[in-house]
C-alpha positions as CSV (number, residue, x, y, z in Angstrom):
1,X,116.0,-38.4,-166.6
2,X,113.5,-37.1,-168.5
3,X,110.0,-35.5,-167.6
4,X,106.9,-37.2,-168.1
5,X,103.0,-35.9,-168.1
6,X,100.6,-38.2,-166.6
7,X,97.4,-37.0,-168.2
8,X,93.5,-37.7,-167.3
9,X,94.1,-40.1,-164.8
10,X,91.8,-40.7,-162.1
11,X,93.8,-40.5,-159.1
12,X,93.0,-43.4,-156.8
13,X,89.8,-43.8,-158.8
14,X,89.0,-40.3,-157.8
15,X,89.4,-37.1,-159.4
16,X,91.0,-37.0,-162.4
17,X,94.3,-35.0,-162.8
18,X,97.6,-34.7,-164.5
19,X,100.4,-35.9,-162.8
20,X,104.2,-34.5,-164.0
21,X,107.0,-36.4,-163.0
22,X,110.2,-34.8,-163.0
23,X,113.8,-37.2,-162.8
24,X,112.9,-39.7,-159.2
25,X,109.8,-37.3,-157.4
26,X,106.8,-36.7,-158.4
27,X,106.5,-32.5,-159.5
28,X,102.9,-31.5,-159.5
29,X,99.9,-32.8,-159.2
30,X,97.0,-30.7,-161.2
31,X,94.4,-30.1,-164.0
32,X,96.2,-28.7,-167.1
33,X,99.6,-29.2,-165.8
34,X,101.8,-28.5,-169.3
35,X,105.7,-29.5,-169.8
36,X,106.9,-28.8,-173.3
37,X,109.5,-31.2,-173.1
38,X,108.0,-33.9,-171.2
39,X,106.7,-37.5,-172.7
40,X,103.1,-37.5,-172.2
41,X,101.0,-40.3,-171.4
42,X,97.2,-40.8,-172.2
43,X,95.8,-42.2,-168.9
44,X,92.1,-41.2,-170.3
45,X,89.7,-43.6,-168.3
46,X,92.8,-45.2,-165.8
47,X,93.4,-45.5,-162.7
48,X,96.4,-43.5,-160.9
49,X,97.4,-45.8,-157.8
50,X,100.9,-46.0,-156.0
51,X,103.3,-48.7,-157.0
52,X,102.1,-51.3,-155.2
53,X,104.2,-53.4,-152.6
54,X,104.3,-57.3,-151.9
55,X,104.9,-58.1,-148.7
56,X,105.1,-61.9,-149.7
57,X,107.2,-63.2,-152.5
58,X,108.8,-65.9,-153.2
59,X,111.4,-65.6,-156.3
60,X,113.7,-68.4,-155.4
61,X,116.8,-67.6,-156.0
62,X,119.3,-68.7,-154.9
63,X,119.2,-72.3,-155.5
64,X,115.8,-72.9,-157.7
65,X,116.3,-70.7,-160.4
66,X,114.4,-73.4,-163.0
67,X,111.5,-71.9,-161.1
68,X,112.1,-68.1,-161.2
69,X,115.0,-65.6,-160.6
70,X,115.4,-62.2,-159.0
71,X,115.0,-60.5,-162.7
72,X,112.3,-62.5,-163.7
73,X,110.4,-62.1,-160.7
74,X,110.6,-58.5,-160.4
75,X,109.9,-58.6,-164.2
76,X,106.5,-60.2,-163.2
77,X,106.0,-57.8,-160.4
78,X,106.8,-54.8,-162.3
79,X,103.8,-56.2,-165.0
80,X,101.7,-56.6,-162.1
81,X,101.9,-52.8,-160.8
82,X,104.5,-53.6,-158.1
83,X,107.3,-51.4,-157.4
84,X,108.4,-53.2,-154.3
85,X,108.4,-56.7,-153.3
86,X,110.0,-58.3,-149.9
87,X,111.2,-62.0,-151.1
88,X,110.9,-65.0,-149.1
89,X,113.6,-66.5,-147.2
90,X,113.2,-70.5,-148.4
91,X,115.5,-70.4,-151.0
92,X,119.0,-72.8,-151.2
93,X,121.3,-72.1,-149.3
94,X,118.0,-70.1,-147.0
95,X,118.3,-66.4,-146.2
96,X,119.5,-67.1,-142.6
97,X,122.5,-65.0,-142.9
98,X,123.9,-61.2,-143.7
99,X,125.4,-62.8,-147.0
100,X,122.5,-64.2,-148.2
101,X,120.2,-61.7,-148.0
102,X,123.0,-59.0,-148.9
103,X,123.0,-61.3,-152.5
104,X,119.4,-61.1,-152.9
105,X,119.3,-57.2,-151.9
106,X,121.9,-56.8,-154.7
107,X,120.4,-58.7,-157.5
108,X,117.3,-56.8,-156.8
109,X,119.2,-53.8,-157.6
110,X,120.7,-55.1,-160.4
111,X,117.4,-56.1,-162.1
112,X,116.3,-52.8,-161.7
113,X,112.5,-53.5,-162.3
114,X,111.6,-53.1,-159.0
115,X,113.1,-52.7,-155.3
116,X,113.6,-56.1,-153.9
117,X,113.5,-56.0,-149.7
118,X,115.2,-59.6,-148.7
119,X,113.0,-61.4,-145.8
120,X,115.6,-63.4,-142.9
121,X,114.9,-66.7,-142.1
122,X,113.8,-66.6,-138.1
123,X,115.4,-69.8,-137.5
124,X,118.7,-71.4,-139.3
125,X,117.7,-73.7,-142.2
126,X,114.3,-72.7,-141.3
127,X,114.3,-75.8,-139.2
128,X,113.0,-74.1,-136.0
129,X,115.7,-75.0,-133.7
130,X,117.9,-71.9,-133.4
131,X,117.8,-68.7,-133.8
132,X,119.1,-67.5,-137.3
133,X,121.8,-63.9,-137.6
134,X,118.4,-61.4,-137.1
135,X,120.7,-58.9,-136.1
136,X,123.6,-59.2,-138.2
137,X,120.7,-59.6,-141.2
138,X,119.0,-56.3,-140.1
139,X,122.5,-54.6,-139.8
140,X,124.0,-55.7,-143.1
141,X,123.3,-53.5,-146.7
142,X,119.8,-55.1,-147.1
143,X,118.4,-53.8,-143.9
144,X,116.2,-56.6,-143.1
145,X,113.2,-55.2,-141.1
146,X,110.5,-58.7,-141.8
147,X,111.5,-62.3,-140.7
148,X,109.7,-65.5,-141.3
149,X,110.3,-68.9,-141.5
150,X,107.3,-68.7,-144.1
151,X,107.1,-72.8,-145.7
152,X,107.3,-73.5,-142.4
153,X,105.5,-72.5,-139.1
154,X,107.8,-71.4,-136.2
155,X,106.0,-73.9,-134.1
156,X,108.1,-73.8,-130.9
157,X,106.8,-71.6,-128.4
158,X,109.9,-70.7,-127.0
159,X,111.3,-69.7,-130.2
160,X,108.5,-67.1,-131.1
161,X,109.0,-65.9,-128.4
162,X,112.6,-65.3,-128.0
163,X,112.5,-64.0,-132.0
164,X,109.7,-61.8,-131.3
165,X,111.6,-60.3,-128.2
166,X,115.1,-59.8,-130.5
167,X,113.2,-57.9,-133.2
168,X,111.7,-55.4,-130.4
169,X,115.6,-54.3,-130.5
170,X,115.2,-52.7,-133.7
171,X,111.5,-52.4,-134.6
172,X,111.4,-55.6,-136.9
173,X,108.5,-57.9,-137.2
174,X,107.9,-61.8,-137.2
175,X,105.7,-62.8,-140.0
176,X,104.2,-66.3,-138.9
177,X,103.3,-69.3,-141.4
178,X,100.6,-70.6,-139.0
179,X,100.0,-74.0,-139.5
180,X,100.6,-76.7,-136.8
181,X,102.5,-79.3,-137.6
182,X,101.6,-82.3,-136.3
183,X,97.8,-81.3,-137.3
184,X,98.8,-81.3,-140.7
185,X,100.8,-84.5,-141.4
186,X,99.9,-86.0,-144.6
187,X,97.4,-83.1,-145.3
188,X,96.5,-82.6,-149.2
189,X,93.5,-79.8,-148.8
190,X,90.8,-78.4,-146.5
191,X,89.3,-80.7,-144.1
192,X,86.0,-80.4,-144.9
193,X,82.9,-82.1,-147.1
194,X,85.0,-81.9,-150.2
195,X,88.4,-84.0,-148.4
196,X,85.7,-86.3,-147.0
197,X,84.5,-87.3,-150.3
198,X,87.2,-87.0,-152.4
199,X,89.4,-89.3,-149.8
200,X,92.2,-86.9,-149.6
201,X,94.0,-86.0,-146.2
202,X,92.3,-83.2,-144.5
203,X,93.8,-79.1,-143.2
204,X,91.7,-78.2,-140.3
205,X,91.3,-74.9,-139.5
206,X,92.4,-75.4,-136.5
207,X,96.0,-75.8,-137.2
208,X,96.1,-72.1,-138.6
209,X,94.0,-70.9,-136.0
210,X,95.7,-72.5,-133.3
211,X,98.9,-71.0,-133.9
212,X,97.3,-67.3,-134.6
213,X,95.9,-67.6,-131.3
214,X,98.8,-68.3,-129.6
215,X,101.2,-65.9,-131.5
216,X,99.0,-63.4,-130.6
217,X,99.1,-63.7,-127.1
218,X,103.0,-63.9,-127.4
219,X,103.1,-60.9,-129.1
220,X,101.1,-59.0,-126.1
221,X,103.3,-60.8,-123.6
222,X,106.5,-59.4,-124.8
223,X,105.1,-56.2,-126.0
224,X,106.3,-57.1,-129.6
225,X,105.0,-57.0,-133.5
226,X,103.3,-60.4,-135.1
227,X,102.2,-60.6,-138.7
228,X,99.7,-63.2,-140.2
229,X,101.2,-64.8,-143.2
230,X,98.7,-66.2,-145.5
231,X,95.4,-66.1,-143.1
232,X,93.1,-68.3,-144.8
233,X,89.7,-69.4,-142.8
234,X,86.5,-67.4,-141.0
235,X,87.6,-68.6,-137.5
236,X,91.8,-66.7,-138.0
237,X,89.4,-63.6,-138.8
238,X,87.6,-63.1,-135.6
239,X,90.8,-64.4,-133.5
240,X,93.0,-61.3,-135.3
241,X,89.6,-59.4,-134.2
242,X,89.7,-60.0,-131.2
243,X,93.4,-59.2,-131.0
244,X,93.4,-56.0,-132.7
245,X,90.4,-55.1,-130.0
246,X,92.8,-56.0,-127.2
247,X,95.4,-53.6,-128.7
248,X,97.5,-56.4,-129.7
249,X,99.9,-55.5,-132.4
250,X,99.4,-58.0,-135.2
251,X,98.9,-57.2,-138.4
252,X,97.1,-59.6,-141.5
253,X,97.2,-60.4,-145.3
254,X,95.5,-62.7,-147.3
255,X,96.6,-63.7,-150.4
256,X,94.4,-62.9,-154.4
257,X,93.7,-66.6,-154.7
258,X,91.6,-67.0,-151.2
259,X,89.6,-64.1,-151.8
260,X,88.4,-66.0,-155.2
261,X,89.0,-69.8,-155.1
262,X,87.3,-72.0,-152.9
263,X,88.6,-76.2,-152.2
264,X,85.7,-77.3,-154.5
265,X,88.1,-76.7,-157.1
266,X,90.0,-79.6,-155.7
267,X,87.3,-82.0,-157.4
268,X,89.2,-81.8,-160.7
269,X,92.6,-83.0,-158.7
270,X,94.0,-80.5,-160.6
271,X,97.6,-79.8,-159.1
272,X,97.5,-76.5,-159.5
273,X,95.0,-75.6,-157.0
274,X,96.8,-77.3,-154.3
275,X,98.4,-74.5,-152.3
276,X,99.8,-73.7,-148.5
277,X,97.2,-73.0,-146.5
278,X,94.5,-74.7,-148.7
279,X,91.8,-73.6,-150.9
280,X,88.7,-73.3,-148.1
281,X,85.2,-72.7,-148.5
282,X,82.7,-70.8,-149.5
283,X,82.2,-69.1,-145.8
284,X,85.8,-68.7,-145.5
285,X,86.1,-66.7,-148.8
286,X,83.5,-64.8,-147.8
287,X,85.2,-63.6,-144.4
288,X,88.0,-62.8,-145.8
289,X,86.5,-60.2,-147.7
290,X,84.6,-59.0,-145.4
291,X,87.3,-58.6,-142.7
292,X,90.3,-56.5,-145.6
293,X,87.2,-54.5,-146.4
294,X,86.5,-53.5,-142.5
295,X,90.4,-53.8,-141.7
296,X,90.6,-56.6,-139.9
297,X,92.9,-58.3,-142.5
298,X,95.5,-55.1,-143.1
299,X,97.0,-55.7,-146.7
300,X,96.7,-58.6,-149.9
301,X,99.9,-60.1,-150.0
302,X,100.5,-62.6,-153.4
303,X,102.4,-65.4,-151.8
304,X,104.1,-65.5,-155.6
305,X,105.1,-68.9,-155.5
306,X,106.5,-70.3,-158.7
307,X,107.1,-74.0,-159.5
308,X,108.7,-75.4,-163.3
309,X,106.2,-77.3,-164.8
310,X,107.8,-80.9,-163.6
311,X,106.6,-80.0,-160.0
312,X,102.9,-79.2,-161.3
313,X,102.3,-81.9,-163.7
314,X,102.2,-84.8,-161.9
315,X,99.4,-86.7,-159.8
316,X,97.9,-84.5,-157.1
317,X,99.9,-86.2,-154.0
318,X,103.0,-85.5,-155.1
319,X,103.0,-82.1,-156.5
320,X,104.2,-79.0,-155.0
321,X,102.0,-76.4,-153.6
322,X,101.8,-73.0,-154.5
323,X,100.8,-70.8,-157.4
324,X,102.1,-67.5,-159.3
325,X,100.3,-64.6,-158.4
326,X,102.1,-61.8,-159.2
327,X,100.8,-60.5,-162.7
328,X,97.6,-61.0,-161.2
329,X,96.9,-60.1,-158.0
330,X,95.3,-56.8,-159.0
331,X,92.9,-57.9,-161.3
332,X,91.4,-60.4,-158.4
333,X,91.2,-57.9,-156.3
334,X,89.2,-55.4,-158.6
335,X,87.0,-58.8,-159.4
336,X,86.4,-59.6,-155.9
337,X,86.6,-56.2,-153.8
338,X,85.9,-53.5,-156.2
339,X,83.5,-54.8,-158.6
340,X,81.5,-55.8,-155.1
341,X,81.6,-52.6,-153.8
342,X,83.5,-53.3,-150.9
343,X,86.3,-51.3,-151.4
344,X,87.0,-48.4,-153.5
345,X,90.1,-47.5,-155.2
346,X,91.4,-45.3,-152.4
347,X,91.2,-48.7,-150.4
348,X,92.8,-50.7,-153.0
349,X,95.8,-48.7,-152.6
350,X,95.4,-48.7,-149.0
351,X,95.5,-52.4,-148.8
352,X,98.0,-53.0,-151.7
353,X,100.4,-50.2,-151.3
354,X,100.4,-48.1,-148.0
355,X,100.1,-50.6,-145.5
356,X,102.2,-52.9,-147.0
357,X,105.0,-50.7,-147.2
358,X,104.3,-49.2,-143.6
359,X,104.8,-52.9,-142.1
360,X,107.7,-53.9,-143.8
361,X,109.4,-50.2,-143.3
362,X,109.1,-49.8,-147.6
363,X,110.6,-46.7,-147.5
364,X,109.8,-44.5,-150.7
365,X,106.8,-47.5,-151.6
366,X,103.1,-46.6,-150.6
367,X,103.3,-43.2,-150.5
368,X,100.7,-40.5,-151.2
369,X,100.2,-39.6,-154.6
370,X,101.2,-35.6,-154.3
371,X,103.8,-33.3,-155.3
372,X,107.4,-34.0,-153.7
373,X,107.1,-37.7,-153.2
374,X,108.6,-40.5,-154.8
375,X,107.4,-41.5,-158.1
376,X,106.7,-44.7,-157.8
377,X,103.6,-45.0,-159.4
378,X,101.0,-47.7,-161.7
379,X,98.2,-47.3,-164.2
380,X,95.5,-49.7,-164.4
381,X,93.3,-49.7,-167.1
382,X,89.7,-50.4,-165.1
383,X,87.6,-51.3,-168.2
384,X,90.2,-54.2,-169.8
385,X,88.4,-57.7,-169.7
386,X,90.6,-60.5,-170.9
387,X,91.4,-64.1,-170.4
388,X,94.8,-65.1,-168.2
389,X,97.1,-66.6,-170.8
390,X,100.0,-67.8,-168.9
391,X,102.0,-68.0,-171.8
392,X,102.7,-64.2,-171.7
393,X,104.0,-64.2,-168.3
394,X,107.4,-62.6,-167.7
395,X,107.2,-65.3,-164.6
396,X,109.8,-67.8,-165.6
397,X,107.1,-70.4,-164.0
398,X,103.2,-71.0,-165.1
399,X,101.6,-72.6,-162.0
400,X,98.2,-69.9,-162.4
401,X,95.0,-71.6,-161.6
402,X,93.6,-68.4,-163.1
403,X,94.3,-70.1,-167.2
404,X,91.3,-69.2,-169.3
405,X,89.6,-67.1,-166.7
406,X,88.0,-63.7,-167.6
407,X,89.7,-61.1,-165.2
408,X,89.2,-57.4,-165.2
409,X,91.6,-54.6,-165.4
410,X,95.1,-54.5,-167.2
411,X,98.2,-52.5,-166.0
412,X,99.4,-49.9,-168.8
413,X,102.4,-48.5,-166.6
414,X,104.2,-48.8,-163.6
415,X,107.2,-46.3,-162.9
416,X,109.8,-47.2,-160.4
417,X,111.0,-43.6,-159.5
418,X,110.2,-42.0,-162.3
419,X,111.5,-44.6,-164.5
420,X,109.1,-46.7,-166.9
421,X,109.2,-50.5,-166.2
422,X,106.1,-51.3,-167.6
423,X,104.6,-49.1,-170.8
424,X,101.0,-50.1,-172.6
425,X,101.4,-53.5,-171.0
426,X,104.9,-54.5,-172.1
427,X,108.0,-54.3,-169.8
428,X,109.9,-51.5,-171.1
């Protein structure tokens, strides 16, 4: 491998240096750093972070690969700064086994435009009656460390339980899809003003926070780890607070679009704001921001969910929910928590990259940026304004409610290990 010679960057947002990469590891960090035969690269005015790391994709294969595949979706990932994603385990046949996940973990090697960390179904078939292979999955060549049923909530007590007792064994961690079923039957957005007038079947809150709260306790009872898929309304916030204040170990994410997009979107009954949880309101955006910025919520997490363009346009009842988020999660982030001045760069890595990787057990991902560690590494160009043109996704899907929005910030580079996946915006 050859060397290459980050120079100028600003180095989570900070103090700019020259970074010289040398085969996999990161050689020096400095000012002036020189390497005759190294390829430089003119980060004048970027951003330095660490690869970032998705601890919620979805790239659906096997069995929907009309709607993305594991070198498509890691092609987006790699154009959205991400050198690790963990991928979700709803795909056909589901990720309930060691051979399943052990053919995920592979292709994500194969593809080879970033690491891809297979998620186990909890239950088999995700259908919440038994226990899937946990161990067998965790013990097999993909390591699973992350389980979730995530599409569907692990509704049955007893099962959360006993899951969140097996992965004590070996220090995984249950990610939850909190949403109650029988509250949601039918359900097409927030309950709220906006269902009410629009006639459409109402989300409460309640179904999210309902199962939160009683996850959490589960987690304390059994002295085990609980993540928050997706957290989505004001009320999941102060329930996670109050958790966290107990000592309870549950960790948070929240996804790009519900930091931005609020349900009176819905009013154009445009399918492609229809999503799992729902677009909520105004207050509930607001929260959310407030509680990654204090650390209430740990990490953003894209919940990448492609769908082919069949499954999108169609009459709002009977399309699928979910929306791609990969290529630009960071850029909604910069719009909404940056550009606010609630967090800095240093806590855009923190919340995209370190803690991320610490709870799914990333290892090499969401490291510091210093001499000796991995180079897995993205630049983000700060000053870049452009519309969201889906038609130059490397997402094999289009499902972005972000089309013809002005968004900030553009990723130049991303290295996976010293290697260039991404260079000047174009995957290499």
């Amino acid at each position: 491998m050859s060397k290459i010679l980050i120079r100028g960057a600003k180095v989570l947002g900070g103090e700019v240096q020259d970074v010289l990469i040398d085969g996999e590891t990161i050689a020096a960090v400095g000012t002036g750093l020189e390497a005759g035969d190294a390829t430089v690269v003119d980060a004048e005015g970027q951003i330095l972070l660490p690869g970032l790391v998705d601890l919620h994709t979805h790239l659906r294969e096997p069995g929907r690969e009309d709607s993305e595949t594991v070198l498509t979706g890691t092609q987006a990932a790699a154009r959205g700064g991400f050198t690790s994603v963990f991928a979700m385990a709803n795909t056909f046949p589901v990720a309930d086994t060691a051979g399943v996940v052990e053919q995920v973990w592979r292709l994500g090697k194969e593809s080879g435009y970033c690491d891809v960390q297979p998620i186990g179904a909890v239950t088999v078939g995700l259908e919440g009656k038994k226990l899937s292979e946990l161990g067998a999955m965790h013990d097999s060549a993909a390591g699973v460390t992350v389980f979730s049923d995530d599409g569907k909530c692990v509704d049955d007590a007893v099962i959360m339980r006993r899951a969140l007792e097996y992965v004590k064994a070996f220090g995984g961690v249950v990610a939850q899809h909190a949403q109650e079923p029988r509250l949601t039957e039918g359900a097409q957005m927030n309950e709220g003003i906006v269902s009410a007038e629009l006639g459409l079947g109402g989300w409460p809150a309640v179904a999210e926070e309902s199962i939160i709260a009683r996850d959490v306790l589960l987690a304390e009872h059994v002295g085990s780890r609980v993540h928050i898929c997706h957290l989505s309304t004001a009320g999941s916030v102060e329930i996670v607070r109050w958790a966290k204040s107990r000592g309870i170990d549950v960790t948070a994410e929240v996804t790009p679009h519900h930091l931005l997009l609020t349900d009176e979107l819905v009013r154009s009954y445009n399918p492609v704001y229809k999503v799992n949880p729902p677009l909520r309101t105004e207050k509930d955006v607001m929260a959310l921001r407030e509680a990654l910025a204090d650390g209430t919520i740990d990490i953003v997490a894209t919940d990448h969910a492609p769908h082919p363009h069949e499954d999108k346009d169609c009459e709002w009842a009977a399309a699928a929910m979910g929306m791609v988020g990969l290529e630009t999660a960071l850029s909604v982030v910069q719009h909404t928590m940056v550009e606010t001045g609630m967090l800095d760069w240093a806590g855009v890595a923190d919340r995209m990259s370190h803690k991320p990787a610490q709870i799914g057990q990333a290892t090499g991902h969401g490291r510091p940026v210093s001499a000796g560690e991995p180079a897995n590494l993205t630049l983000v160009d700060p000053a870049y304004r452009g519309e969201v043109n889906p038609a130059g996704f490397a997402s094999r899907s289009r499902n972005t409610p972000y089309e013809g929005r002005e968004l900030p910030g553009r990723i130049t580079h991303t290295f996976l290990r010293g290697r260039a996946t991404v260079v000047d915006g174009k995957l290499a």
